[in-house]
Every structure is written in C-alpha cells, then in structure tokens.
N, C-alpha and C positions, 0 to 999 in steps of 0.2 A: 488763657483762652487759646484754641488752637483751631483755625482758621485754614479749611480748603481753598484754594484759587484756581476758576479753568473758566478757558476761552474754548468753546463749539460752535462749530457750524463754520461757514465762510467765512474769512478775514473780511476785518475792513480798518478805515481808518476810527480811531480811537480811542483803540481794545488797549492800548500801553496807557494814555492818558487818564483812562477811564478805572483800569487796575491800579494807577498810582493815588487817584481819589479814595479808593476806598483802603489802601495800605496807610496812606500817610495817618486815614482818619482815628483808624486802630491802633497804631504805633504811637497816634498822640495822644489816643484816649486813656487806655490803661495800662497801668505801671509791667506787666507782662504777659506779650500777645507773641505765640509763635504761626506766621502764615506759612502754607504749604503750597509751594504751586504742583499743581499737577500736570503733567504734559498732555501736549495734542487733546485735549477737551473728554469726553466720557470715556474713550480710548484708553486714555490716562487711568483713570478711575476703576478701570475693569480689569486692569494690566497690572496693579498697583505700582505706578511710573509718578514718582516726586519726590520735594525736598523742599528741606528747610528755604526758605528767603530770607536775605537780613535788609534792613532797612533800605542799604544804599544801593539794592536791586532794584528799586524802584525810582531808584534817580537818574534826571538826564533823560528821562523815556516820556515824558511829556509830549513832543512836539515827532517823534517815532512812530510811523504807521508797522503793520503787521502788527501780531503780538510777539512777546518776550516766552509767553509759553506755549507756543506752536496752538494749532488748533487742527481737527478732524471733521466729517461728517460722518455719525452715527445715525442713522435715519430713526425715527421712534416705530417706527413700524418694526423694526428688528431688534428691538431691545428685549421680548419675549424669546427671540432666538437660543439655545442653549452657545453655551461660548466652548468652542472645540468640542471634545469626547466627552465633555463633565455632562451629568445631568440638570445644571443648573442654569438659570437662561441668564444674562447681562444685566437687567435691571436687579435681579436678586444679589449676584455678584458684585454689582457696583455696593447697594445697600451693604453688605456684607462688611466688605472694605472700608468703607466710611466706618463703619460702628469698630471696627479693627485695629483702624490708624485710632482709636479714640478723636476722630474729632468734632471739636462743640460747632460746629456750624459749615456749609457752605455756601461758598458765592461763585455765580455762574454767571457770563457774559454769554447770552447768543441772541436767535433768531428765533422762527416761530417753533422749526421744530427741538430744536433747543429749549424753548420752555416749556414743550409737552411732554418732554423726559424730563424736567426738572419736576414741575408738577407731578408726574407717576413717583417721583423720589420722596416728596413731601408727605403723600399719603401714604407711605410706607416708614413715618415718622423722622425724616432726614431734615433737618432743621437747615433751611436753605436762602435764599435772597437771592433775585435776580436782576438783570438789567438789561434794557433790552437794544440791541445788539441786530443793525444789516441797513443795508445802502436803498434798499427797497421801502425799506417806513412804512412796511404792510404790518408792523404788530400790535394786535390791536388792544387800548387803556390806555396807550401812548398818542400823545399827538406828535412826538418825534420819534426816532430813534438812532441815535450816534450812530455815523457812519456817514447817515443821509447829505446831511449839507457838505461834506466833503467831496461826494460822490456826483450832486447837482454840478460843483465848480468843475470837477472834473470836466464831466458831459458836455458845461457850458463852453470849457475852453475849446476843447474841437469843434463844436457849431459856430464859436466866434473865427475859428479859423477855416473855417471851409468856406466862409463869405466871398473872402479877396477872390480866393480861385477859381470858387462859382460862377463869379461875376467876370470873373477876367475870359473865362472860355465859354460864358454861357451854359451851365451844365447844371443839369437838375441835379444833389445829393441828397441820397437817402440815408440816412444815419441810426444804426441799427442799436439802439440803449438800452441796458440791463432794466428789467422788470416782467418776468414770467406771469406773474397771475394780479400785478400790481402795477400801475404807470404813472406813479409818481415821480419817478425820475424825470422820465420822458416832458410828462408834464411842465413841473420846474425847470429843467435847463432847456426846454423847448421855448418858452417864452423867456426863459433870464436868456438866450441866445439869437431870437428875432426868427424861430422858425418860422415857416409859411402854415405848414400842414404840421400835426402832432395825430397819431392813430394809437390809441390805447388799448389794453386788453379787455376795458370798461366798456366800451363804444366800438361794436362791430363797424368798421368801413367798406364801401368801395370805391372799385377804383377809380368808377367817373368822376366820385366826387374829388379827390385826388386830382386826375385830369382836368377838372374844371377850374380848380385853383392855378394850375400851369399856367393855362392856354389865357386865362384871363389875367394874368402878369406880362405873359410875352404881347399879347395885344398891347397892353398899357407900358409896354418898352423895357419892362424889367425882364431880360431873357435867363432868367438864371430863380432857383427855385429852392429852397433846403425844407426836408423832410423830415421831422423828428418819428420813429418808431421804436413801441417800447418791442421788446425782444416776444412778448403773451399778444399781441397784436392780433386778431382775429380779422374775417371777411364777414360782412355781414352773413348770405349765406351759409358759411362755417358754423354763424352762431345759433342758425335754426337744427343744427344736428344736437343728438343727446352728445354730452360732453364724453363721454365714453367710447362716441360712434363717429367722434372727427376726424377727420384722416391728418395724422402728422407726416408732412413734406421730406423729403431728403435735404431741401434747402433750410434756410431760414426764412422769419417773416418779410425781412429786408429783403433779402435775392427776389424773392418772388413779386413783391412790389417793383424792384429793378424792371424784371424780366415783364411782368404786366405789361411799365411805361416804355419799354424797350420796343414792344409791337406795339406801341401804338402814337409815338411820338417819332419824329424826325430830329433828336436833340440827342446828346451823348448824355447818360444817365450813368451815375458811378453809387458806389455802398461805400461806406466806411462803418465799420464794428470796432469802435475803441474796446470793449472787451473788459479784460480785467484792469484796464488802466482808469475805471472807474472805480475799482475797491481800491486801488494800492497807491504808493505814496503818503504824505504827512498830511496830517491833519487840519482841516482851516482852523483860524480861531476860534470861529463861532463854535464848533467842536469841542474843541480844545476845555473850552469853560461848560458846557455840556456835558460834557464827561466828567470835571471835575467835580460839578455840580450833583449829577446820580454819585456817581461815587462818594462822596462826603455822607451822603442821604443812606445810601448800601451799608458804608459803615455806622451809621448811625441805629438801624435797624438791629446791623448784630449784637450792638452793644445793648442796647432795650431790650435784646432777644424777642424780635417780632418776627418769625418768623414764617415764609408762606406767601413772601409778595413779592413784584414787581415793583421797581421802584420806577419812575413814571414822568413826563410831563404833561400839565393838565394846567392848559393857559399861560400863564408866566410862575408857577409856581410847581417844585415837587414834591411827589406826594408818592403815596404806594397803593398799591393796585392788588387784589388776592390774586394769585395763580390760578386760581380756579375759573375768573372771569376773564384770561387773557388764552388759557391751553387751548390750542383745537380753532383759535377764531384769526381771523382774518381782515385786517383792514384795506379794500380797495378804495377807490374814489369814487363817492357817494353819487349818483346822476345830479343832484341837486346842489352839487357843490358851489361854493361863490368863486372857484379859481376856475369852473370849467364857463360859466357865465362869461366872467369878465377876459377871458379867454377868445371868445365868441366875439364879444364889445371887441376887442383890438383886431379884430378882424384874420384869427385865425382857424384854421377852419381844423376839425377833426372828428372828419373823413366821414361826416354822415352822411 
C-alpha cells in the first residue's frame, strides 16, 4: 500500500499525535505499507513536494505540537484557479498527482475548509480519509475536533491569570479569543476561567448589558470584572444588517468593546489577545488520546478501504461520517444549548 499524509489549513495542537495514530496503525497492520508525507498540506500536492517516511519519523512526536509536515492555507474557493500559465486549475492538478505518485489512498488532517477540498478530491475518484482538524470545534459530524481542548487550557490559563491583577488594580479585562464564526472557545475557557461576561458570535450583545454586569459587581464590592470575547463577536445592532452589509471595523471586536467601556466608565479598562498562543504549544492529554484515538480509526478505514469519510466523535465512541454530510457545513453553538443554559444558572451573563 502506498499511503499520502498532509496536514491543511491552521496548525494546531495534535496534528503530530494524530499523524502518529494513523502511521503506527498501518505499519502494524500490514506486512508492506509505504507512507508519503506531503509538505505544507494541498500546496504539497499541486507542487508534487514529498517523500518516503519510515517508521521512526513518527516517533517521539506524540506529545509535539505544530506538525512534522508543515501545513498551508489553500482556500477552496481557489482550487478551480488555473495553477501559473498552465491551463489547468489545482484541483485537477492535485487529482493528476495523486493518480501519478500511483498512490492507493489519502489521508488529510484539517478544518472546515480542508474538508471541502478533500470532498471535491473524492468525487473526482481520489480514495481519501479524513479527520477533523482546528481549535474552533466548528466541524460539523464531530462533537469534538483535536485541537480544541488544547486550545480551551490554553484560553483558560490567561483568564486564570488576569484574576490576581484584575483584582489587585481593580480593572476591567477584556480578553479577545480565537473563534470568527464559532464561540466555543470563548465559551469553554470562559466558564473553565470564572469569566463575568462571555459575548459570542451566536448572541449579538450590547453594551449596556456588558455595563450592567460592571456596575452591579462594583456595587457589591468586587471592583474588578473579566470579559471573555470570542474574536466573530457581533453587536446586537450589527446583527440586524445583511451579513454582506456589516461594516467591518479597523479595530477588533475587543478594542471596540475596550473603547465603548472606556467612555463610559470611570475604571482603567485593558484587552489582552493571547492570539496564536492558543493553537501552539503541546498537546493536553486529553488530546493526546483523541488523536490517537481518530487516528487508529483513519488507519483502520484505509485498511477496509472505506473510503470517503470523516472519521468522527459521536458521544464516547468513533465512528465515521461521509464527507458529503460534513463539506460546506458549519457547527456553531446551537441557542438551545445545555452549556449556554447552565452558563446563565452560574450567573454569567452573555451580553444580551
């Protein structure tokens, strides 16, 4: 068997733990398996950039964030693009390559738009397995996605540390966390952190309400306030415009909430945007056996030759998912959710 390997779209943590699940699985399975990794993700693929791996590249990389074989954004909207002067567009060219290299399968690590190019590759007969891949846990068939609980503890450790200082000078922080069209981060390490206020891209807010969460702690002697926002954060306002017709800021959603409570409080108000120090870094455990977990399942697929799915978590167990029901969709946080509820019950407010 001869086995493609590529990591797309954004790093995160447990694209190495997650590559070494599905190596180990193939390496143990049958008597001769050569994997090929491919570099920097479809980039790789269209470039023809890779090479043989032998066993003990994938050792030691377990508890290693980044990946081992770099990754890109390819956006899928540009995969019809023709590649240079040739008249052929990238997703033909990728196809091309693959049937060139002869090889019997691929496996793709990414995100959402990661598995809407992998999907366009299936249906063009590209015998592929994927797994789903980003710190956001917006893809949707999954109820997780590796990355994410790495990415929470992240989040969580700066809103645990922005307490002491908070509290020592009195000062409201606003903490600006990864999640553009998803606020599951925000979410989770807003309550795993003891946020006051959490603003989602799910739930337009304003400011008052924001405001009124302040002023009703400094009454009650707590002068000091922390603000989880996810980075898709909307105004309520904002969200009665067509999505097309909203005006995007010079700032971020953070500054602007700064700058709001700035005019209208009497208290020093600070941002903090941890940034990319929520994808990067090693692995948590919990990860760690998550990865290993899809990955075993990945390799187990190629060896059945099932080809065409997601491999998946669905309650305490893995499973796979067709490609066809995960391309193009989107998991945000459902209004009805039981973590925005009890969210509510602990008396944190977000920002309606």
């Amino acid at each position: 068997m001869k086995i493609g390997f590529l990591t797309s779209g954004g790093d995160c943590q447990g694209l190495n733990a997650a590559l070494r699940g599905v190596a180990k699985t193939l390496f143990g399975a049958v008597p001769y398996v050569e994997i090929y990794g491919i570099q920097d993700g479809y980039r790789g693929l269209i470039d023809c950039e890779w090479r043989k791996m032998e066993m003990h590249e994938f050792s030691g990389i377990l508890r290693e964030g980044g990946t081992i074989l770099g990754t890109s954004r390819q956006p899928y909207k540009t995969i019809r693009d023709f590649e240079d002067s040739s008249n052929v567009d990238r997703l033909t060219t990728m196809v091309r390559n693959y049937h060139n290299e002869c090889l019997d399968a691929l496996v793709v690590l990414g995100g959402n738009g990661t598995h809407k190019t992998a999907y366009a590759l299936s249906q063009y007969g590209i015998n592929i397995v994927t797994l789903p891949k980003t710190i956001d846990n917006d893809i949707y068939g999954t109820d997780y996605s590796f990355g994410f609980d790495s990415a929470v503890a992240k989040a969580t450790d700066v809103l645990d540390t922005l307490h002491s200082t908070a509290a020592a000078h009195g000062r409201i922080f606003v903490c600006e966390l990864m999640g553009r069209k998803a606020g599951w981060v925000a979410l989770y390490a807003g309550i795993a952190g003891g946020a006051d206020v959490i603003l989602l891209p799910e739930i337009p807010y304003t400011i008052d309400s924001v405001l009124e969460v302040i002023n009703r702690r400094n009454q009650s002697g707590k002068n000091f306030s922390i603000i989880a926002v996810a980075e898709g954060a909307i105004t309520h306002d904002m969200s009665q415009q067509p999505k097309k017709e909203r005006k995007v800021g010079d700032i971020s959603p953070g500054m602007e909430i700064v700058r709001a409570l700035d005019e209208r409080l009497d208290q020093d108000v600070r941002l903090v945007i941890p940034g990319h120090f929520q994808r990067g870094g090693d692995p948590t455990p919990t990860d760690r056996v998550f990865c290993s977990r899809l990955g075993a399942m990945a390799g187990e697929l190629v060896l059945k030759r099932k080809f065409g799915y997601m491999v998946a978590l669905q309650g305490l167990s893995i499973g796979a998912v067709p490609l066809s029901e995960v391309a193009g969709k989107l998991k945000t946080i459902p209004h009805d959710s039981e973590m925005l509820k009890q969210a509510r019950l602990l008396g944190i407010s977000l920002g309606e």
